[in-house]
N, C-alpha and C positions, 0 to 999 in steps of 0.2 A: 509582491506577496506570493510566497510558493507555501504548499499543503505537502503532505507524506502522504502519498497513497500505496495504499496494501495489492497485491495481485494473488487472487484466490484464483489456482488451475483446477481445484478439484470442490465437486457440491459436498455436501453436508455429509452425505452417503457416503463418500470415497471415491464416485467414479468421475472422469477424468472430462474437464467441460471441452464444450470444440468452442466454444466464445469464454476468454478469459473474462472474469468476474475482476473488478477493481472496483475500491471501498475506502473512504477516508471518513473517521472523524470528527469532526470540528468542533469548536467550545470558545464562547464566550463568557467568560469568568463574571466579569460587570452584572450580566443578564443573567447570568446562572443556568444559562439555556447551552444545548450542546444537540448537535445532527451527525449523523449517520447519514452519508450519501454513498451510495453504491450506483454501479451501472459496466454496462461492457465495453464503454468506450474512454480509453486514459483522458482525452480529451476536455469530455464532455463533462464529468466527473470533476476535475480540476476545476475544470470553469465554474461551475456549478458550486464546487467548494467557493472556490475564491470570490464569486457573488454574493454567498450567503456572509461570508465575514467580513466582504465590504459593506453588507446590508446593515450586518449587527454592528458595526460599526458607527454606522450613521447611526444607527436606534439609539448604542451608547453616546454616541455625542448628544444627539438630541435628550437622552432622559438625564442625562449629566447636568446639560446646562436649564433643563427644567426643575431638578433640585433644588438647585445652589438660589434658585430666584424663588423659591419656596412658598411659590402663588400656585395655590389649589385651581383656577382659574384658567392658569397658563397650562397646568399641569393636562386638565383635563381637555383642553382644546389639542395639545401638542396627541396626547392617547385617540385622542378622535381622529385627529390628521392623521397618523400614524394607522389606525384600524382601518378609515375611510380607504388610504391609500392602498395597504394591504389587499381590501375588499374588491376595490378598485381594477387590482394587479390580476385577482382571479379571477373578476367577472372578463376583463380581456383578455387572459389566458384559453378562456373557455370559448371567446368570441375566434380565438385564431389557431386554435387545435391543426386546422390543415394547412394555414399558411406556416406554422412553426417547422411541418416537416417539408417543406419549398424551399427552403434557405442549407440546409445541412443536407452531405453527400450518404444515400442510406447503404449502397453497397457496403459491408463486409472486409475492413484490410486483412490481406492473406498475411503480411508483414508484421500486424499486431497478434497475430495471431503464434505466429512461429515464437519460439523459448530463444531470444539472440544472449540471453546473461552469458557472462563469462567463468569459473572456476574460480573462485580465489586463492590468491599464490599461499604460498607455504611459508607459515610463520613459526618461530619458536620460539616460544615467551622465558622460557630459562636462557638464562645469561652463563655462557660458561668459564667454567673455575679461572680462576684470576690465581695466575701462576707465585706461588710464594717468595720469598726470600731464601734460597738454601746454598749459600755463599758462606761455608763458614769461616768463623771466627778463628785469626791466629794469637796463639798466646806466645808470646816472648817471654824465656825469664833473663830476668836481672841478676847478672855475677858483680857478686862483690871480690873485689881487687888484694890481693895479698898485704899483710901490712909492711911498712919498710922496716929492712934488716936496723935494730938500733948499732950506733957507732960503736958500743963497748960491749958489743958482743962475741969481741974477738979476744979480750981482756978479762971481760968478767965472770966470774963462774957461773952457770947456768944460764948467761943469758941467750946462747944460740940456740940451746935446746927449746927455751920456751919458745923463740922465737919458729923452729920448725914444729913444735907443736901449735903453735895458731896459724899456722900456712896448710896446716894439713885440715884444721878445723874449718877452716876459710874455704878449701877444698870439697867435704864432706858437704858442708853447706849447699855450694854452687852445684855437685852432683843431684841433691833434694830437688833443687829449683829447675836442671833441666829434665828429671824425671818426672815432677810435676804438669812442666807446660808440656813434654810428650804425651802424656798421658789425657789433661786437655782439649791438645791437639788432636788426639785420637777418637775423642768423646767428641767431640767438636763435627769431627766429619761422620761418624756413622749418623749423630741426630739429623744431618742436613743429605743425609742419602736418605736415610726414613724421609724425611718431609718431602723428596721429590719423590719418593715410591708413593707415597701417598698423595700427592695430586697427579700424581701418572694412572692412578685409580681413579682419582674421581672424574679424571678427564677422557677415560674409558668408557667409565660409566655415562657418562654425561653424551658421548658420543654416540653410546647404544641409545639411548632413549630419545635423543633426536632421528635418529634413524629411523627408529620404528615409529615414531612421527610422521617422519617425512611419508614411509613407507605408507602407514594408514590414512594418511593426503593423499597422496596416489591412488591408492582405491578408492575415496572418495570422488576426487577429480574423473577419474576413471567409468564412474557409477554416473556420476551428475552427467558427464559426455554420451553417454551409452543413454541415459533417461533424455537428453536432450536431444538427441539423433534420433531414438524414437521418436518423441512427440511432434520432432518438426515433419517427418515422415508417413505420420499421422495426419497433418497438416495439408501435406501436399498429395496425400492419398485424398485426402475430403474434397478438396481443390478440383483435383483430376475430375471425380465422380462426379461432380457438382455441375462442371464445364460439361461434360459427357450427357446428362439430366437423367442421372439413378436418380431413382424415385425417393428412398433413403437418402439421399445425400442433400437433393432438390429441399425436401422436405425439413431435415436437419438444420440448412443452409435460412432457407425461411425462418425457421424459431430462431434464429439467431438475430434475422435482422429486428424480428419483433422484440426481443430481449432490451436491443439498442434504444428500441421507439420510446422518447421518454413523456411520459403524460404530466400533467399537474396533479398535487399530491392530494387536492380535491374531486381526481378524476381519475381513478385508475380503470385501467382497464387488461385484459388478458385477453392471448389468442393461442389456440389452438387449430393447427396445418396440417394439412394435409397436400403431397402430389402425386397427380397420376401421371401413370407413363401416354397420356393424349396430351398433356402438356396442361390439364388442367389444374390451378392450385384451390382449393375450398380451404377459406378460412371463417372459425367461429370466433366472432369475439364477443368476451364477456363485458358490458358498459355499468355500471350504477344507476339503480334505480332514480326515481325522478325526488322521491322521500329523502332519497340522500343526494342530490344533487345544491349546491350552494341557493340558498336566497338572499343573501344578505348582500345589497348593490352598493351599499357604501357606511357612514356612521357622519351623524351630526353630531354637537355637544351642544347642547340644551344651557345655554349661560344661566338662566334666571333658577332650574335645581341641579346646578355643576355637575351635569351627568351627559355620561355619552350613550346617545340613543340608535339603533341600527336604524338603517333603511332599507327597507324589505320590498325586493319585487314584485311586484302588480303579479297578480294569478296568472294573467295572460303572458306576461313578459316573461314571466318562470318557464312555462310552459314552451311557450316559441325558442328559448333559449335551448332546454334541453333539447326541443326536437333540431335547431342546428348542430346541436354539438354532436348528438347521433350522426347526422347527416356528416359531419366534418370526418366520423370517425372512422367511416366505411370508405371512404372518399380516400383518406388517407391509408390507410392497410391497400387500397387498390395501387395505389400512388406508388408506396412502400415496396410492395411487391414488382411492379416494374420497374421502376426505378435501380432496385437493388437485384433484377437481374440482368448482369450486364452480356450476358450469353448470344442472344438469349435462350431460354428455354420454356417458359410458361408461357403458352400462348394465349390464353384464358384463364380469369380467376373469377371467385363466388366467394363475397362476402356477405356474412350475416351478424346480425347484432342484436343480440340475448339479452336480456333480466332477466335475475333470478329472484326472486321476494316470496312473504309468507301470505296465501291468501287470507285478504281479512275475513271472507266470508265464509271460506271454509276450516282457516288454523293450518292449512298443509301447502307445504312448498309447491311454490307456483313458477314457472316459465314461458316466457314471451319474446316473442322475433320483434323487436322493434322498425327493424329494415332489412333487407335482400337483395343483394346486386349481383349483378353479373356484367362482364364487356370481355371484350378480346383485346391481346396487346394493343392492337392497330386503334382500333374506337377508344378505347382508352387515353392515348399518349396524343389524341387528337384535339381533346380538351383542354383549355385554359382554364388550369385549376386558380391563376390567380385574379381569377375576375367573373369566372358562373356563381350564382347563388348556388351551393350545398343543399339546401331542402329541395331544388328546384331540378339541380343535376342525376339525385339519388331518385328524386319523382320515377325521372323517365328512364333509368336503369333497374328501376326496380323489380324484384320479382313477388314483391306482396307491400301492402300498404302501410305506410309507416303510422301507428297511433302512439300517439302520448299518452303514459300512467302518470 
């Protein structure tokens, strides 16, 4: 199963990304459903594609073979399995935020980044003139033969006379006939000299407009080499600076790898970086409030009124939940962050992690630190991220106390 994926180099604005943007979108006809997956890595995007239409895939088999057996019973139990398992998929999405970025390499390829497309060769869709026929035509004429002298032409009166007068008519005739096919003949070859002056034209002509074809490929070719030699140049200038630890480049270099970082689509989240030239990086990230955080742990179907019912997480369980996934999510940006500098050059990072919500008690936008960490490379890379409890690791790096809204 392969997907077409698009590669966007440039934002919305016009200006030119340092992480190419790649986008495919998928449709299931059956389901009438269709996704939009973007992200910065060809990879991951692909995968992602091709999971979701192996996904909808199964859904169509499954609601397929729930038609055709056209039990309201069946129907509703397969929708419950179906939602339960969904619900299912995201409450362990959420349970593994940090081990999801443990498994995939978060550095930056210099190589996907670079333009390696080739020019495409030079085509010309006119077919040219297809040479004529201009072989002319010869005309022969046909003489008629003298008639024979009669025997008693020598005897009888007037008959030798008639006889040279129809030899001379016989004559006249045959003179018509070779003045005709000259003539012909003549008409014959200027029409077939016209015919090839005239595709001696159009084969001129036909020849200029390939040229300046071919010609306006060449600067094309020419523009696309000169745009691609920049931008690899560009490329390897970010590289340099990045290896070097410019604080712009360090900083650049970071938003990139956060761009990559892909969340559940129940849990987004944003960062914004910062690096100093002390090798520190301060990252905010933005998490979802706890109101918008999933409750919904699975679904039963209810047989006795054929309806599929949720199962809604306990107050407490919601709650602890969120506060791990906070905890996963600083965990990981710290993770992210050295991991993805293979330099290195960040010796120290400070992550914090934000809501934004409307207060209810005043009507006016409200903001909260959920969590605050701090470590240096070294204390950092010292942890077993896959085996510390997360609420328990972020406890003791913390730089203020983590409450649940």
């Amino acid at each position: 199963m392969t997907v077409e994926i698009q590669i966007e180099w440039y934002t919305p604005a016009g200006k030119v990304r340092n992480v190419p943007m790649y986008s495919t979108t998928i449709e299931n006809r059956y389901l009438r459903t269709s996704r939009t997956i973007r992200g910065t890595d060809h990879r991951t995007v692909s995968t992602k594609a091709i999971a979701q239409l192996e996904k909808w895939a199964e859904q169509e088999g499954r609601q397929r073979e729930t038609a055709a057996k056209q039990d309201a019973l069946e129907r509703g139990e397969a929708e419950a399995a179906e939602l339960d398992a969904e619900a299912r998929e995201i409450i362990d999405s959420l349970r593994s935020l940090l081990q999801a970025t443990l498994v995939v390499d978060d550095r930056i390829d210099w190589d996907e980044l670079r333009d390696r497309r080739e020019p495409s060769p030079f085509t010309f869709a006119e077919a040219a003139p297809v040479a004529p026929n201009a072989t002319p035509q010869v005309f022969t004429p046909t003489f008629e033969r003298h008639p024979p002298k009669p025997w008693y032409a020598s005897f009888w009166p007037g008959a030798e006379s008639t006889w040279h007068e129809g030899c001379a008519a016989v004559d006249m005739m045959n003179r018509a006939r070779a003045a005709e096919a000259e003539a012909a003949n003549h008409g014959e070859a200027l029409r077939c000299e016209q015919v090839r002056a005239a595709h001696a034209a159009s084969v001129t002509a036909w020849t200029q407009r390939r040229d300046a074809a071919r010609q306006l490929h060449e600067a094309e070719v020419s523009r696309f080499l000169d745009e691609r030699r920049s931008h690899n140049q560009r490329v390897d200038a970010f590289k340099a600076a990045f290896e070097k630890g410019v604080p712009a480049a360090v900083t650049e270099y970071l938003r990139g790898v956060f761009e990559r970082s892909d969340y559940p689509e129940c849990f987004k989240v944003t960062h914004s970086v910062e690096f100093a030239s002390n090798g520190l990086a301060t990252v905010v990230v933005e998490v979802p409030t706890i109101a918008d955080f999933p409750t919904t742990a699975g679904y039963s179907f209810v047989r006795s009124k054929c309806e599929v019912k949720p199962v809604l997480l306990k107050k407490r369980e919601h709650a602890e939940l969120y506060e791990q996934a906070i905890a996963q999510v600083v965990l990981r940006t710290m993770h992210e962050i050295f991991e993805a500098d293979y330099v290195p050059v960040v010796r120290e990072a400070e992550v914090s992690a934000f809501v934004s919500y409307v207060d209810p008690t005043t009507g006016r936008d409200a903001r909260d630190c959920k969590a605050a960490v701090a470590a240096t490379r070294d204390a950092f890379l010292a942890l077993n991220l896959d085996r510390l409890d997360p609420i328990a690791c972020v406890k003791s790096l913390s730089q203020s106390v983590m409450v649940s809204r």
